[in-house]
mmJSON file of the N, C-alpha and C atoms, coordinates in Angstrom:
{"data_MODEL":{"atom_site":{
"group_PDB":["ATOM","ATOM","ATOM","ATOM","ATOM","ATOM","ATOM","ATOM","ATOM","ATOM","ATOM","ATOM","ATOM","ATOM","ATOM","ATOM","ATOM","ATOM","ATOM","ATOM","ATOM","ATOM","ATOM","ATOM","ATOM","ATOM","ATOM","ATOM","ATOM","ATOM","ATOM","ATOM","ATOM","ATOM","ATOM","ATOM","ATOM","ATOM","ATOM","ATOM","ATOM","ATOM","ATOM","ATOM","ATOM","ATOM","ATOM","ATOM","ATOM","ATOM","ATOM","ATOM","ATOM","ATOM","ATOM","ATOM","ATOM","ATOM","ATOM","ATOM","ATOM","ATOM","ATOM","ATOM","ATOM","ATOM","ATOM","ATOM","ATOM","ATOM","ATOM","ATOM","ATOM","ATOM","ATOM","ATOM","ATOM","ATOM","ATOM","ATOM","ATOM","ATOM","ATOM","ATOM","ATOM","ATOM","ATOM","ATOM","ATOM","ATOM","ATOM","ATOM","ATOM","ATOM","ATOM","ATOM","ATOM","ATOM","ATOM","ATOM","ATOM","ATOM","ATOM","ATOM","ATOM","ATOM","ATOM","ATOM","ATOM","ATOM","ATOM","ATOM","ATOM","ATOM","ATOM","ATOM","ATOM","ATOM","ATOM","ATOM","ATOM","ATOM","ATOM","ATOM","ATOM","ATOM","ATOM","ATOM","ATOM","ATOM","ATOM","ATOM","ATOM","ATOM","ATOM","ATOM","ATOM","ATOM","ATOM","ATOM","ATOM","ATOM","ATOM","ATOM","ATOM","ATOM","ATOM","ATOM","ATOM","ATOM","ATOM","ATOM","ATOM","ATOM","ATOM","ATOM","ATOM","ATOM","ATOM","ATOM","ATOM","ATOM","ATOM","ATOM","ATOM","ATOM","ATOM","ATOM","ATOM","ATOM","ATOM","ATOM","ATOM","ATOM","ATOM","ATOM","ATOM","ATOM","ATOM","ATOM","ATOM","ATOM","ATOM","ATOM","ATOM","ATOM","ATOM","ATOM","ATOM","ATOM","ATOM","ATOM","ATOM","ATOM","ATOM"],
"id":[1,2,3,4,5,6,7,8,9,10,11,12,13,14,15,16,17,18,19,20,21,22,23,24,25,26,27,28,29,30,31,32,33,34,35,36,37,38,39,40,41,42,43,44,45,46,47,48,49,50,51,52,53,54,55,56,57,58,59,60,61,62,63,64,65,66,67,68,69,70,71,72,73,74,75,76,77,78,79,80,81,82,83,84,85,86,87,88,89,90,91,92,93,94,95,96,97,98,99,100,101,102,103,104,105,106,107,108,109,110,111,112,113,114,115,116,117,118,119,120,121,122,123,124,125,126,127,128,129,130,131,132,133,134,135,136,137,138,139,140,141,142,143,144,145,146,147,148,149,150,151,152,153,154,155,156,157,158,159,160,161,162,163,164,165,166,167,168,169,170,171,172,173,174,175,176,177,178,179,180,181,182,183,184,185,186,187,188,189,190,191,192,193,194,195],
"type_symbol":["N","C","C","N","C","C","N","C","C","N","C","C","N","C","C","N","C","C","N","C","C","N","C","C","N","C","C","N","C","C","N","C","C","N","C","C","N","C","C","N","C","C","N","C","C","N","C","C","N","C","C","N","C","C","N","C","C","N","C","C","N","C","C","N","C","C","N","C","C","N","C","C","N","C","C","N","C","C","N","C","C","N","C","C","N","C","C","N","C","C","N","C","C","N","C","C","N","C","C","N","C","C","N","C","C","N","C","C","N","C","C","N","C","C","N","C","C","N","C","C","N","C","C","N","C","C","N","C","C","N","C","C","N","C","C","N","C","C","N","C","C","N","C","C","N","C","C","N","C","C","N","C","C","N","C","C","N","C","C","N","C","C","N","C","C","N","C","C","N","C","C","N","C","C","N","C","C","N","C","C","N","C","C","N","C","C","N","C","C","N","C","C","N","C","C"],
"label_atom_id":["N","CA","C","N","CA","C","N","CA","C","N","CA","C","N","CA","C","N","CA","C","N","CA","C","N","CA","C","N","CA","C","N","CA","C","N","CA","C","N","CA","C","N","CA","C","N","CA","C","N","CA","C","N","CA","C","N","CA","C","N","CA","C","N","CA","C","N","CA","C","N","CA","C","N","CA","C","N","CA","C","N","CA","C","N","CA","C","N","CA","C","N","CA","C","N","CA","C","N","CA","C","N","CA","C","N","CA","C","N","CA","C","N","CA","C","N","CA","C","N","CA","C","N","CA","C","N","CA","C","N","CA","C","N","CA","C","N","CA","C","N","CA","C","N","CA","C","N","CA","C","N","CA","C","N","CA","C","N","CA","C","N","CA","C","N","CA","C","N","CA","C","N","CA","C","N","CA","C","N","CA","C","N","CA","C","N","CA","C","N","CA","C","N","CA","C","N","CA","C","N","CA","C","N","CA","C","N","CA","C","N","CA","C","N","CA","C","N","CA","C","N","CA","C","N","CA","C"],
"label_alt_id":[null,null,null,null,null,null,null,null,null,null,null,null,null,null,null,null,null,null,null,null,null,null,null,null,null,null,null,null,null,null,null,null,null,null,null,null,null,null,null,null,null,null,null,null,null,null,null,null,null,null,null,null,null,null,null,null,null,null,null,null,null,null,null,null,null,null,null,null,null,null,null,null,null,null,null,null,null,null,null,null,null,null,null,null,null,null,null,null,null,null,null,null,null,null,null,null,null,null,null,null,null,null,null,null,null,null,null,null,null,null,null,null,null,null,null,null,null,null,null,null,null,null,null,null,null,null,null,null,null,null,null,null,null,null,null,null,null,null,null,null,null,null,null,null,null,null,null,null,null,null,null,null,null,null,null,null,null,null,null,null,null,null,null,null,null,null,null,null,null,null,null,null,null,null,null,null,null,null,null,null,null,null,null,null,null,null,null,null,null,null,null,null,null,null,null],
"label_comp_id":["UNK","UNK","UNK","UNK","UNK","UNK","UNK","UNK","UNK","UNK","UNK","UNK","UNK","UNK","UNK","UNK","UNK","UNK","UNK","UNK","UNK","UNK","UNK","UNK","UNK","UNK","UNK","UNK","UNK","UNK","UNK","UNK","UNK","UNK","UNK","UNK","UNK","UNK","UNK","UNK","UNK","UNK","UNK","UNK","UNK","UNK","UNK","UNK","UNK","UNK","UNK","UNK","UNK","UNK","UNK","UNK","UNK","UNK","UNK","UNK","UNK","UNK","UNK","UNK","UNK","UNK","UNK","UNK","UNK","UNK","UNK","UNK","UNK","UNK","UNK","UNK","UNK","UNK","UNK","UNK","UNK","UNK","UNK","UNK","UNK","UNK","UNK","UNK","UNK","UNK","UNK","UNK","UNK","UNK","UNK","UNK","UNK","UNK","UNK","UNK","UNK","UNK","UNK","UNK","UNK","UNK","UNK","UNK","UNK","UNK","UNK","UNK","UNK","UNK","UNK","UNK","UNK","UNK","UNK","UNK","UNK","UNK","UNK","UNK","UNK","UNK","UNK","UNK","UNK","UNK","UNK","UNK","UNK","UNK","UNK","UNK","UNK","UNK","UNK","UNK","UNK","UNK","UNK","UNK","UNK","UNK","UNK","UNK","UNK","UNK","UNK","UNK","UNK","UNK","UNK","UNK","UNK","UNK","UNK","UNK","UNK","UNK","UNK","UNK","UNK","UNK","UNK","UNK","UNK","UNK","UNK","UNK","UNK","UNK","UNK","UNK","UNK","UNK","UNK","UNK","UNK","UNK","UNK","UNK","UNK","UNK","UNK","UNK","UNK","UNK","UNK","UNK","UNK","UNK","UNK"],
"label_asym_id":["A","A","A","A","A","A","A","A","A","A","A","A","A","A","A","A","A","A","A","A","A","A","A","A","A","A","A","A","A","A","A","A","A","A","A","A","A","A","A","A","A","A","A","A","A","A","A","A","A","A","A","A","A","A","A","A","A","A","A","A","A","A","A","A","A","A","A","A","A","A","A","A","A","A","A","A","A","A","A","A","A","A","A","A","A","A","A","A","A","A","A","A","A","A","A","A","A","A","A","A","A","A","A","A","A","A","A","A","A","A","A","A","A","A","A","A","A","A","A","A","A","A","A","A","A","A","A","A","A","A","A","A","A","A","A","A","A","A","A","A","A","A","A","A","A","A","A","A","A","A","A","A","A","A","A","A","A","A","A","A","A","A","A","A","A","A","A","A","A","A","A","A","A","A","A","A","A","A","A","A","A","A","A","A","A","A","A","A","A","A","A","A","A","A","A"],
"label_entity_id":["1","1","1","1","1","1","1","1","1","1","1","1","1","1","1","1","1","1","1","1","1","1","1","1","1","1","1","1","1","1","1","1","1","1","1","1","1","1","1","1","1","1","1","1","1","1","1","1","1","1","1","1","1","1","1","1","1","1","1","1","1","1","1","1","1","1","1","1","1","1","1","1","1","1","1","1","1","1","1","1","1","1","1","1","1","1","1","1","1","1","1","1","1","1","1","1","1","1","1","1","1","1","1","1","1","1","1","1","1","1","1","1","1","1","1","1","1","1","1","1","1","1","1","1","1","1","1","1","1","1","1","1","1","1","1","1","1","1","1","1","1","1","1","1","1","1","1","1","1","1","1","1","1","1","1","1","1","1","1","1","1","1","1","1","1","1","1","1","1","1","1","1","1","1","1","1","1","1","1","1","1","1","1","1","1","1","1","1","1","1","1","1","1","1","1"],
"label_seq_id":[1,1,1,2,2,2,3,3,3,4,4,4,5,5,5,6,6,6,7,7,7,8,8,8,9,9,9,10,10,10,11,11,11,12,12,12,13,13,13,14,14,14,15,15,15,16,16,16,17,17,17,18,18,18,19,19,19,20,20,20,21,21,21,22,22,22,23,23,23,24,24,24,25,25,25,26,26,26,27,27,27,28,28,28,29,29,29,30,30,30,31,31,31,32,32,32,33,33,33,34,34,34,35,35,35,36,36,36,37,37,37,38,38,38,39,39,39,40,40,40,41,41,41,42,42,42,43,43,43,44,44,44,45,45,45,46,46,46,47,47,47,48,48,48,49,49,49,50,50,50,51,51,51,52,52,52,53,53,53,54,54,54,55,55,55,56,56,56,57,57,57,58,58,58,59,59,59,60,60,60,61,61,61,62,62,62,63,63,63,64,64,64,65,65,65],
"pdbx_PDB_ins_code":[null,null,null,null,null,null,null,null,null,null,null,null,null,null,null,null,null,null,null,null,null,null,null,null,null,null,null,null,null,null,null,null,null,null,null,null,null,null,null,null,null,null,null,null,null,null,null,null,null,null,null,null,null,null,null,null,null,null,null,null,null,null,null,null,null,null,null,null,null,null,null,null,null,null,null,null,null,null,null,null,null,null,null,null,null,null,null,null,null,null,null,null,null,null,null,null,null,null,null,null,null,null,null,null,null,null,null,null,null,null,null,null,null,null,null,null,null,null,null,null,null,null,null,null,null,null,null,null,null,null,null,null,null,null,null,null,null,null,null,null,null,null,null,null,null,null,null,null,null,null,null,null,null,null,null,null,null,null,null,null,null,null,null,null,null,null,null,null,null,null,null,null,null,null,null,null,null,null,null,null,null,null,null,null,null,null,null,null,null,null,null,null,null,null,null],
"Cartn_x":[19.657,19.028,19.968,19.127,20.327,20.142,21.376,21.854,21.929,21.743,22.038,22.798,23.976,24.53,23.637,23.781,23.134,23.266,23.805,23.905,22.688,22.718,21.278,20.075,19.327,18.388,17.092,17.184,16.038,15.187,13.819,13.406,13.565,13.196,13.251,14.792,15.781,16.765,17.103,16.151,15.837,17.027,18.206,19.28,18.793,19.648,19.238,20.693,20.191,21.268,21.802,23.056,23.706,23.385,22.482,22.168,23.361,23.929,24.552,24.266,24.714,24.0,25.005,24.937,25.959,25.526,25.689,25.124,26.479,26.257,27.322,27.273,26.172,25.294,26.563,27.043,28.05,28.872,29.417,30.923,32.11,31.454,32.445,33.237,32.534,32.785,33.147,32.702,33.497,31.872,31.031,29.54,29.552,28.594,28.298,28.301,28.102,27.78,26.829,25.613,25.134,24.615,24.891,24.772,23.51,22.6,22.063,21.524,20.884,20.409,19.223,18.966,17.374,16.075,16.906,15.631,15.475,16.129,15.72,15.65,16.525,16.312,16.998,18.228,18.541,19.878,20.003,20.918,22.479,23.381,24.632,25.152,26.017,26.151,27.662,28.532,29.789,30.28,31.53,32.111,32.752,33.237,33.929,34.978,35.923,37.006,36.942,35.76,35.598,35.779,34.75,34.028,35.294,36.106,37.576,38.893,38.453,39.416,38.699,37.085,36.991,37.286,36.712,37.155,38.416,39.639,40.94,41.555,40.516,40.25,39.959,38.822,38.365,39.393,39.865,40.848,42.087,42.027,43.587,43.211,41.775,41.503,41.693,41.474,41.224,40.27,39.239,37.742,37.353,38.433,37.999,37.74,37.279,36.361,37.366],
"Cartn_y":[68.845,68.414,67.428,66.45,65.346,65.435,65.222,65.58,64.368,64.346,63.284,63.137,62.47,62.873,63.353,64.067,64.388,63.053,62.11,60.917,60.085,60.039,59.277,59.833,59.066,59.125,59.128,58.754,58.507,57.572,57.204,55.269,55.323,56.067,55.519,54.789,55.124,54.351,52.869,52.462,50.749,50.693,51.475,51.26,52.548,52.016,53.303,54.088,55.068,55.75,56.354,56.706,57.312,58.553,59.248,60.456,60.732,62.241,62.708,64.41,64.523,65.664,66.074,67.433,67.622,68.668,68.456,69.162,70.186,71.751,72.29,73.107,72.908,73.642,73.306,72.411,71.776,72.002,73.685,74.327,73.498,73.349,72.233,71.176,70.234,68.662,69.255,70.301,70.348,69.823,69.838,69.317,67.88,67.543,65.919,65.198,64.096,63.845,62.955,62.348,61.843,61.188,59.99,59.009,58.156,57.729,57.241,57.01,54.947,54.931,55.257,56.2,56.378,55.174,54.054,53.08,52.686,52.304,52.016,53.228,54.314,55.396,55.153,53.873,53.952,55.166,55.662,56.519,56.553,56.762,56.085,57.741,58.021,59.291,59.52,60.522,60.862,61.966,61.52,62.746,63.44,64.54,65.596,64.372,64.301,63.3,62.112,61.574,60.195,60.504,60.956,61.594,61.695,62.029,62.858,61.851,61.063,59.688,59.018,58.562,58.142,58.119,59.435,60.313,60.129,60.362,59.86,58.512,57.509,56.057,55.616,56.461,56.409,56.889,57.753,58.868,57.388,56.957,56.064,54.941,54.32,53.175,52.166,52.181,51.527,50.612,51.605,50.27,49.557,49.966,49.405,47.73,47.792,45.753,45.504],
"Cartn_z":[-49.702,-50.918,-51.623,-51.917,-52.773,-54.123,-54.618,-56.364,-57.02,-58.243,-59.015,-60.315,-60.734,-61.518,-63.239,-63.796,-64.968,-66.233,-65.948,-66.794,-66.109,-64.983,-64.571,-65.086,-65.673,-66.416,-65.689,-64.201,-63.747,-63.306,-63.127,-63.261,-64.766,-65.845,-67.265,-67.717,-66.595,-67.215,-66.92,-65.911,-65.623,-64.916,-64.239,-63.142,-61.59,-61.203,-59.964,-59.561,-59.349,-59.36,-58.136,-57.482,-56.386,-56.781,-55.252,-54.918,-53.284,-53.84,-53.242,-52.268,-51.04,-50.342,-49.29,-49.748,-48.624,-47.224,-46.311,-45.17,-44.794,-45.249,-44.335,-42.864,-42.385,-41.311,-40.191,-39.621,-38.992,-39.073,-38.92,-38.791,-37.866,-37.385,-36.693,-36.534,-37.401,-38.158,-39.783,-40.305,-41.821,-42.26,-41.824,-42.08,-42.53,-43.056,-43.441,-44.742,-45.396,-46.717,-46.49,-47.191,-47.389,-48.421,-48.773,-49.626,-49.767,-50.926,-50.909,-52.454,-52.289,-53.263,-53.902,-55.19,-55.314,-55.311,-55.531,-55.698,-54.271,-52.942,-52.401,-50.833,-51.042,-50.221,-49.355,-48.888,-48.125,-48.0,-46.684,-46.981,-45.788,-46.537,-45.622,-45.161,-43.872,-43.918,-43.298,-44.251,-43.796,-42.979,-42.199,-42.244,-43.333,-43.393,-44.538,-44.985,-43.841,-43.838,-44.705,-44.135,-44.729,-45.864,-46.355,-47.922,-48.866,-47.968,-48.967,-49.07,-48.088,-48.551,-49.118,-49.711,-50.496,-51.667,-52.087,-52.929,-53.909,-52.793,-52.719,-53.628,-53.136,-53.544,-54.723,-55.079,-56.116,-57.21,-57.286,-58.247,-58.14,-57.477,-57.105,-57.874,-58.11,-58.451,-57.61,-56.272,-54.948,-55.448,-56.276,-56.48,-57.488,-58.516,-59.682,-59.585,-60.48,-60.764,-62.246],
"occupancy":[1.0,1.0,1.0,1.0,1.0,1.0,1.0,1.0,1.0,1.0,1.0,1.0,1.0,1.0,1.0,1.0,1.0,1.0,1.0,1.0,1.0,1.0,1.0,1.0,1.0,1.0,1.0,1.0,1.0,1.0,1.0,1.0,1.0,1.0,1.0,1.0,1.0,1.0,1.0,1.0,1.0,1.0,1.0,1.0,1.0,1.0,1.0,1.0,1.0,1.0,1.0,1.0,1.0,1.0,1.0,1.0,1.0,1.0,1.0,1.0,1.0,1.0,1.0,1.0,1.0,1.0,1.0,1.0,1.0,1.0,1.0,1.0,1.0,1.0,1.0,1.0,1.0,1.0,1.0,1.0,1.0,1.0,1.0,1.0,1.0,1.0,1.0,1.0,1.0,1.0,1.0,1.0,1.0,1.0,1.0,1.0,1.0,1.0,1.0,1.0,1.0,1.0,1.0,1.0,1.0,1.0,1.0,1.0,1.0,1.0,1.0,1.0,1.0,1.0,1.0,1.0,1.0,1.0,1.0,1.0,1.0,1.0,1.0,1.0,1.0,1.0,1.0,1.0,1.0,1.0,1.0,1.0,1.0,1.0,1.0,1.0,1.0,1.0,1.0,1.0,1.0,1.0,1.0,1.0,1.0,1.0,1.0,1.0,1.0,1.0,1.0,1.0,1.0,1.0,1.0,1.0,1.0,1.0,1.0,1.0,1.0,1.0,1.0,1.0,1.0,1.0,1.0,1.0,1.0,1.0,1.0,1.0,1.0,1.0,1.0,1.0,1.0,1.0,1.0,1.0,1.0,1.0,1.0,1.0,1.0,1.0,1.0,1.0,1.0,1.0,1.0,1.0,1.0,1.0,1.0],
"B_iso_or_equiv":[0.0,0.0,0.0,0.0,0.0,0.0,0.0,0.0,0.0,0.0,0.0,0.0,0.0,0.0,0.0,0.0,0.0,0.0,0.0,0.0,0.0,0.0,0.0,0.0,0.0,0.0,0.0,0.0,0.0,0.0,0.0,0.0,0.0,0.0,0.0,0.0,0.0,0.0,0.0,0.0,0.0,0.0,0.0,0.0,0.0,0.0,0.0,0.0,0.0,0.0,0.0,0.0,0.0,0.0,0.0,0.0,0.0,0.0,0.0,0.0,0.0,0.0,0.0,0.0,0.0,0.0,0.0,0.0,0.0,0.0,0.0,0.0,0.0,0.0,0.0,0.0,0.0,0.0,0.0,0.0,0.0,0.0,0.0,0.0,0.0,0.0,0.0,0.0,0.0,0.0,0.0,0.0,0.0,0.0,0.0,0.0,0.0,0.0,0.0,0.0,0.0,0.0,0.0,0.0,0.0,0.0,0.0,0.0,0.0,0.0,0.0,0.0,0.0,0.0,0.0,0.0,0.0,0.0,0.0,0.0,0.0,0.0,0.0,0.0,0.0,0.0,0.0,0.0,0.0,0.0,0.0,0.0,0.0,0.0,0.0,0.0,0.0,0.0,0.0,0.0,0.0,0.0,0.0,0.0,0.0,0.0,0.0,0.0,0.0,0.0,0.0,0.0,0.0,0.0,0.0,0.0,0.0,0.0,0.0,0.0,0.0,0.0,0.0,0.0,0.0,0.0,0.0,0.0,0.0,0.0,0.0,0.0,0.0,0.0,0.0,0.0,0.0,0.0,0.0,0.0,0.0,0.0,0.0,0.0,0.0,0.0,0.0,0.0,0.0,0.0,0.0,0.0,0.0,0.0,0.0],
"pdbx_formal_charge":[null,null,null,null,null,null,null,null,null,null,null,null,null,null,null,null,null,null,null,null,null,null,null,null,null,null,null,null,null,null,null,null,null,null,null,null,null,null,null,null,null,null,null,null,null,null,null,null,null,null,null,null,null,null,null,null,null,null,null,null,null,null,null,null,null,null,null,null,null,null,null,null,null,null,null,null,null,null,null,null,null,null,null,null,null,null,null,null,null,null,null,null,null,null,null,null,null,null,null,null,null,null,null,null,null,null,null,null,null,null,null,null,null,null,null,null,null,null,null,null,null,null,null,null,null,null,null,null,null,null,null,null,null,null,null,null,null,null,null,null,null,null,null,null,null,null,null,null,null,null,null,null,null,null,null,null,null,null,null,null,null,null,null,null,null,null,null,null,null,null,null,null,null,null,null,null,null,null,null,null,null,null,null,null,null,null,null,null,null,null,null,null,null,null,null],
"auth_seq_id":[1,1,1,2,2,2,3,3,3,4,4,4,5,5,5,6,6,6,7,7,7,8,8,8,9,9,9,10,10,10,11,11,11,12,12,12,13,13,13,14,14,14,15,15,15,16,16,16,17,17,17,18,18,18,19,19,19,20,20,20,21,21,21,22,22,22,23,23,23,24,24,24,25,25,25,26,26,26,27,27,27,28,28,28,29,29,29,30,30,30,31,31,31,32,32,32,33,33,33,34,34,34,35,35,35,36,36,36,37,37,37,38,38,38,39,39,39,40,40,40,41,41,41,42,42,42,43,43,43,44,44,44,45,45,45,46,46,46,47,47,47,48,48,48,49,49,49,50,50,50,51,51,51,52,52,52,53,53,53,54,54,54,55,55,55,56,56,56,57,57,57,58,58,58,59,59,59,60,60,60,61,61,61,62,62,62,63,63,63,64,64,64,65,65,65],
"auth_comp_id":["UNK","UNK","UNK","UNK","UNK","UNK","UNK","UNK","UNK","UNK","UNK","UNK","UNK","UNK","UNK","UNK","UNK","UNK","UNK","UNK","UNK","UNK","UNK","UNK","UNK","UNK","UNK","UNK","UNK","UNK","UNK","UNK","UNK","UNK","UNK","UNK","UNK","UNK","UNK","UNK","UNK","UNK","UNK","UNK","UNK","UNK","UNK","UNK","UNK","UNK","UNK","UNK","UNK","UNK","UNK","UNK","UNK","UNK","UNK","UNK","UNK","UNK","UNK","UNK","UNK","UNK","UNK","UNK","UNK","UNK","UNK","UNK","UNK","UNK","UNK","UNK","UNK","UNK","UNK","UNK","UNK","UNK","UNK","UNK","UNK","UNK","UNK","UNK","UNK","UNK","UNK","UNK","UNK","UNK","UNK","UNK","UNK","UNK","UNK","UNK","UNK","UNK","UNK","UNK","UNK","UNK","UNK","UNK","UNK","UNK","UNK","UNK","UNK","UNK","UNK","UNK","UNK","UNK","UNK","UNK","UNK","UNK","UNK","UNK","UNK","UNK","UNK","UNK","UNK","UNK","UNK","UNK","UNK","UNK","UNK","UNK","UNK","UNK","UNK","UNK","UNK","UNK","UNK","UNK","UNK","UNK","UNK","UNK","UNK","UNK","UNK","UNK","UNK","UNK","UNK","UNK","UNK","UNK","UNK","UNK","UNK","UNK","UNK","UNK","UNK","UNK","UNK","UNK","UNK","UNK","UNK","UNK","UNK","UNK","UNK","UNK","UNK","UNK","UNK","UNK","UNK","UNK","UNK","UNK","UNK","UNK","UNK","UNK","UNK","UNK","UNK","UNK","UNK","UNK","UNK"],
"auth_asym_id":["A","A","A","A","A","A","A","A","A","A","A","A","A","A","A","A","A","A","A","A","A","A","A","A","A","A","A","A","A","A","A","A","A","A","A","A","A","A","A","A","A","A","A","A","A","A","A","A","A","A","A","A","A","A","A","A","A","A","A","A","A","A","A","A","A","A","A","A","A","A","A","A","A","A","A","A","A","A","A","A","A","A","A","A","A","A","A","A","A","A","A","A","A","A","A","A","A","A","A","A","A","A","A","A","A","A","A","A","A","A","A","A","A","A","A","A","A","A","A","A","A","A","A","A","A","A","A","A","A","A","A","A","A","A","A","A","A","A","A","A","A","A","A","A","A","A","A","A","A","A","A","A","A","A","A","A","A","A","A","A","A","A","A","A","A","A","A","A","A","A","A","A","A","A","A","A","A","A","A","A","A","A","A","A","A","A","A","A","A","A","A","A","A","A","A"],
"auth_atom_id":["N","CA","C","N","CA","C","N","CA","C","N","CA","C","N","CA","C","N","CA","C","N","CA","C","N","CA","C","N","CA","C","N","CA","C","N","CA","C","N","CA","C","N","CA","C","N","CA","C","N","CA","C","N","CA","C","N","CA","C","N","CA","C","N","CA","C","N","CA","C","N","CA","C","N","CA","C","N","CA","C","N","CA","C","N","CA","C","N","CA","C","N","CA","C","N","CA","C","N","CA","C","N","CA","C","N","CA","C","N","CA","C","N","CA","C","N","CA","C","N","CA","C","N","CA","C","N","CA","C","N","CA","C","N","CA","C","N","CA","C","N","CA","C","N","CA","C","N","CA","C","N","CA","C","N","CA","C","N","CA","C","N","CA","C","N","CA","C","N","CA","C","N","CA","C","N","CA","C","N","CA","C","N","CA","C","N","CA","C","N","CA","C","N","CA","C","N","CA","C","N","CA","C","N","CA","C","N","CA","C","N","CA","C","N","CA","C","N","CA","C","N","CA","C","N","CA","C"],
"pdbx_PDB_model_num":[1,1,1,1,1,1,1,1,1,1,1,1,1,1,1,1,1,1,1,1,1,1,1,1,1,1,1,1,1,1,1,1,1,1,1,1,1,1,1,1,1,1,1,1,1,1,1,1,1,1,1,1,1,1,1,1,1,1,1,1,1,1,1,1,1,1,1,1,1,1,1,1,1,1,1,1,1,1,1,1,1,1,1,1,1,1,1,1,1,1,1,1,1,1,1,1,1,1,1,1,1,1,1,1,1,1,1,1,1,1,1,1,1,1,1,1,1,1,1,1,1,1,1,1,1,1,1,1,1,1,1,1,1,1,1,1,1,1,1,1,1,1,1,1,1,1,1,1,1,1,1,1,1,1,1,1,1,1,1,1,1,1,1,1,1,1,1,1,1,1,1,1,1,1,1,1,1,1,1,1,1,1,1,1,1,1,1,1,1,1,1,1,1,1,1]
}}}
């Protein structure tokens, strides 16, 4: 099931927002993440790993603009 942060407002907020999902069925791999945008549905999909060096990135300011 994908989540959405509680600041996204929805379509009434005229942006679209990152929906997040995590698959743990996959004892094996540490399960999956899955990313995607609500307006257009496309959806990108991680390993645990990945997910957690993003993560990583983010906290570091790797992405800031």
């Amino acid at each position: 099931m994908f989540k959405v942060s509680t600041l996204c407002n929805g379509e009434d907020s005229g942006c679209g927002c990152v929906e997040v999902a995590v698959n743990l069925a996959d004892a094996e791999t540490g399960g999956t993440i899955g990313l995607r945008d609500s307006k257009t549905g496309i959806t990108s999909v991680f390993t645990r790993h990945e997910w957690e060096g993003f993560i990583r990135g983010v906290k570091a300011g790797e992405f800031d603009i």
